[in-house]
N, C-alpha and C positions, 0 to 999 in steps of 0.2 A: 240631205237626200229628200226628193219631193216623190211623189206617189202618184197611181193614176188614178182618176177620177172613173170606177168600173161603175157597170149597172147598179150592182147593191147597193151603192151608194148615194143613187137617185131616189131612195125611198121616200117614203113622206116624213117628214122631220120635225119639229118646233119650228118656229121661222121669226124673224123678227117681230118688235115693237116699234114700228118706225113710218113715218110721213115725209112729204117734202114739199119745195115748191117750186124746185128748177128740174125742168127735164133733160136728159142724157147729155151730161156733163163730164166731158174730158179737157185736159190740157196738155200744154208744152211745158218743161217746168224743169228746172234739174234742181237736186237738193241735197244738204250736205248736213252734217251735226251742229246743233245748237247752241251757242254760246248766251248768255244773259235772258236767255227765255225762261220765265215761269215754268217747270215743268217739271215731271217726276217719273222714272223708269225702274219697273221690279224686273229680275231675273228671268219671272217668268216660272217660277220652281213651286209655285202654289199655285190652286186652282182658281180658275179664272174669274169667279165670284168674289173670293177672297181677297183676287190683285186688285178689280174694279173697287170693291168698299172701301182700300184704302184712301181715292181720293172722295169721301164721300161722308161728308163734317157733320150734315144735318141734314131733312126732308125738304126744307125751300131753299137752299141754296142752290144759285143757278152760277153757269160760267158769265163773264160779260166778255163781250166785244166790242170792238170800234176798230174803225181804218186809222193807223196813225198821223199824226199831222203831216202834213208836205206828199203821200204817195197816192194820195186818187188825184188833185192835180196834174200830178207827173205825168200819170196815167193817161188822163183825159189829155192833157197835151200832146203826146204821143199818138195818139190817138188819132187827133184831127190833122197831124201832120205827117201820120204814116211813117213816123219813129219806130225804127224797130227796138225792144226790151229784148230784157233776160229775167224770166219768171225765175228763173234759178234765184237769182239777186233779192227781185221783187217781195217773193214767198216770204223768205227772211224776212223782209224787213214788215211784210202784211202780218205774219204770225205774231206779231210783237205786239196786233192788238188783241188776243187770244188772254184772259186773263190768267188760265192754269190749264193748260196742258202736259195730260201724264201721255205716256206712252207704255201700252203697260206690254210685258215680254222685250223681246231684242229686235231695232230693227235689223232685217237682213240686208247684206252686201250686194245680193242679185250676182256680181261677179266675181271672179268665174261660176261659172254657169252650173250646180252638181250634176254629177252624172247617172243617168237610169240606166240599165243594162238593157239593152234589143230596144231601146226606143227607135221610133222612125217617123220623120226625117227628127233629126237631134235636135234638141231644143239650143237656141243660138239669140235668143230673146226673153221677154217679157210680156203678158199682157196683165195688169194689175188693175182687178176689180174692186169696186168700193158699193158700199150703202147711199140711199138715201134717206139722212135722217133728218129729221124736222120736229121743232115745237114751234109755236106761237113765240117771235122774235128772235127766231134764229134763222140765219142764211146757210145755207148748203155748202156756198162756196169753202166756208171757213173749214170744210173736212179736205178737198184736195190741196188747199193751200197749206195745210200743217203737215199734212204727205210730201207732198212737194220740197217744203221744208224739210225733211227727214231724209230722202232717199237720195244719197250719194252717187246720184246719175243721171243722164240728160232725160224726159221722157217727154211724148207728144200723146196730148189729149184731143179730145171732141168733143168742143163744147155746142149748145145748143143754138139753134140760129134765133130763135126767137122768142118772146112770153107772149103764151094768147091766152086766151079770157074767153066765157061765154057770154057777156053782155057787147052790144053792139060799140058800144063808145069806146070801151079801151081797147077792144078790136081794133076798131078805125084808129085810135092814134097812140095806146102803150104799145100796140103790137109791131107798127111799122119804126116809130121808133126805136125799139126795142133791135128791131132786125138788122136798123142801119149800126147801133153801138155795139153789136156783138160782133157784125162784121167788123169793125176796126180794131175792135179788140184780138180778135183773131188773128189779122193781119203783123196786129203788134208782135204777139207773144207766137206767130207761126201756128197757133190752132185752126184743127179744122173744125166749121162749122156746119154741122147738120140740123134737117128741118126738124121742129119738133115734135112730140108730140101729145095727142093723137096727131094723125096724121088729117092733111089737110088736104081738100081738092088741088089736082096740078104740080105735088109736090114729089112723085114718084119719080119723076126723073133727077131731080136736086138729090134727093136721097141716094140713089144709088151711085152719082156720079159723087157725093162722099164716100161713102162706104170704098168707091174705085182710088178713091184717093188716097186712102188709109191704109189700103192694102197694096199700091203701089210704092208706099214711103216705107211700110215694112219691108217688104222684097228687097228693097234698094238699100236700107239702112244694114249696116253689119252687125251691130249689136243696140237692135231696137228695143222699145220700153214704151208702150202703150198704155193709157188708163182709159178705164171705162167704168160707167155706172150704168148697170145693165135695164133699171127696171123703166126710165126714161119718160117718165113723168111719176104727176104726184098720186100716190098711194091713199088710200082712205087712214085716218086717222089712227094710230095705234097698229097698221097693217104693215103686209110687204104684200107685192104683187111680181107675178110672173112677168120676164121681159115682154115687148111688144112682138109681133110676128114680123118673123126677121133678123131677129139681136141671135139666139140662138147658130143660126147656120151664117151668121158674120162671124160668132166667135168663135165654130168650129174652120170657118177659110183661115183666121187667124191662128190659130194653133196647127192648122195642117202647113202654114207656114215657119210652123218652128218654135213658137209662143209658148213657152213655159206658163203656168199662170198662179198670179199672187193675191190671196182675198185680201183687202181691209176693213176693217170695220170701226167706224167713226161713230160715236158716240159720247152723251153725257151721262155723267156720276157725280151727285152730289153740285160743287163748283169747279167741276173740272171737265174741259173735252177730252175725252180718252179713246187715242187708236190700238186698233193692236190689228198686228200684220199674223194670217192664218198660214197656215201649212200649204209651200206652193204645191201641182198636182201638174199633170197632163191630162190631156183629155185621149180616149181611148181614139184607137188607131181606126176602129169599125166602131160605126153608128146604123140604126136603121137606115136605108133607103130614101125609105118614104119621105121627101121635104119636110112636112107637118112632122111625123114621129121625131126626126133629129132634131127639127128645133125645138120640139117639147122637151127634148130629155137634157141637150147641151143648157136650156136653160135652165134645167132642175137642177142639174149638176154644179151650174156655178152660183147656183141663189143657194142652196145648201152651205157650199161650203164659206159663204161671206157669211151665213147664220151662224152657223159654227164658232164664228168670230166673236161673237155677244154673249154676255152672262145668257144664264137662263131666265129670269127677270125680264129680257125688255126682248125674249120670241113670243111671238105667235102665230098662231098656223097658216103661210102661205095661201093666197088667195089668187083663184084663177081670174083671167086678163079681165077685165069687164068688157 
């Protein structure tokens, strides 16, 4: 049974411990249970501190990663030949350079769908939100990919169109670069690409004409599975930050489309990357009016409840947009 996301629950709350360095990051992906992966899964039946310390050896130990041999080739092949993948597939076999992942609680089946009593319209979907977490030699990527890996069903993300920089040079050439490899990545694995951000002069029509695309593959799909990571660039160090203006009243069109919604929350313990999937909710049926109020509150509402998801140890107090 999932809940609704009401005012009260928009209060001020603890908020993450967390950084990044990719901005609003979704994918295409289906995923299924793990065989021969490093990994560990409790019940869920102790408190959420207690489940995290289990994978947690010592104070310097970190997780390691790597791409395994033979699948960023593949990739980049594909890539320049406009192959199409299956991130379903892919996940799998990318997780395998994850060196211990636990999964702490159960993950959920998503289907069938539970039922709310007077919802409207019924939820007939998913929208599954994620963190952005970061240290110094850790990539973001490595939390949708272990998702991915986990969730026994097809899903379509957003990943970011581009890395930009404020010095002039990697401007002019990580950035364009950057633009053309995401697009083909994209193309690969069916993602769509949004600009990123901040946002840039010129970019307001690319924008929305994602955003239109996102929401016309939800409409059309019968039982969709979206992920997002709402807060869509990187955060200051040890912080979480409020989505960008805008993310807010996209995930309220997505939910009045029928979007159930699922936090997770990606993080490290000890030498281990550890998910754990939050209590899905709806979002209330009435929001203010006002553009500004609703997207302030839709995005209180889902940056709460991915905190939710984290020990107490690695929140801290939510920080407005800069």
């Amino acid at each position: 049974m999932y809940h609704n996301c009401t005012r009260p629950a928009l209060r001020a709350r603890p908020m993450i411990r967390l950084m990044d360095t990719c901005p609003l990051f979704l994918y295409t992906c289906s995923g299924e249970s793990m065989r021969g992966i490093p990994s560990q899964s409790d019940p869920g039946n102790g408190p959420l501190e207690e489940q995290a310390a289990q994978a947690l050896p010592g104070p310097f130990a970190l997780p390691r990663y790597g791409f395994p041999p033979g699948i960023l080739p593949a990739i980049l092949l594909s890539a320049l030949l406009g192959i199409r993948r299956s991130f379903a597939a892919d996940s799998r076999w990318l997780v395998r350079g994850i060196s211990k992942l636990a999964i702490i609680g159960e993950v959920p089946a998503l289907f069938p769908l539970p039922a709310l009593e007077g919802e409207d319209p019924p939820a007939r979907g998913w929208l599954i939100t994620m963190n952005h977490f970061h240290r110094p030699g850790f990539g973001v990527w490595w939390i949708p990919i272990a998702i991915a890996s986990r969730l026994p069903v097809n899903m379509s993300w957003v990943m970011t169109g581009a890395w930009t920089y404020p010095d002039p040079f990697r401007s002019r050439t990580l950035t364009p670069l950057s633009q053309w490899l995401f697009g083909r990545i994209a193309r690969v694995y069916g993602f769509v690409n949004m600009p990123p951000m901040p946002p840039r002069p010129g970019e307001e029509a690319q924008r929305a004409q994602a955003v239109r695309r996102v929401l016309t593959w939800v409409r059309a799909t019968a039982r969709p599975v979206l992920g997002f990571a709402p807060e869509g660039m990187d955060p200051p160090p040890g912080q979480m930050i409020m989505p960008p203006s805008g993310v807010g009243r996209f995930i309220n069109h997505l939910a009045n489309s029928g979007l159930a919604i699922l936090p997770v929350a990606g993080f490290e313990q000890g030498d281990s990357l550890c998910l754990r999937f939050g209590e899905p909710y709806r979002l209330p049926a009435r929001f203010p009016c006002r553009r500004h109020d609703l997207d302030v509150q839709v995005g209180e509402c889902v940056m709460h409840a991915i905190a939710d998801c984290l020990p107490d140890s690695l929140r801290s107090p939510i920080l407005p947009r800069p």
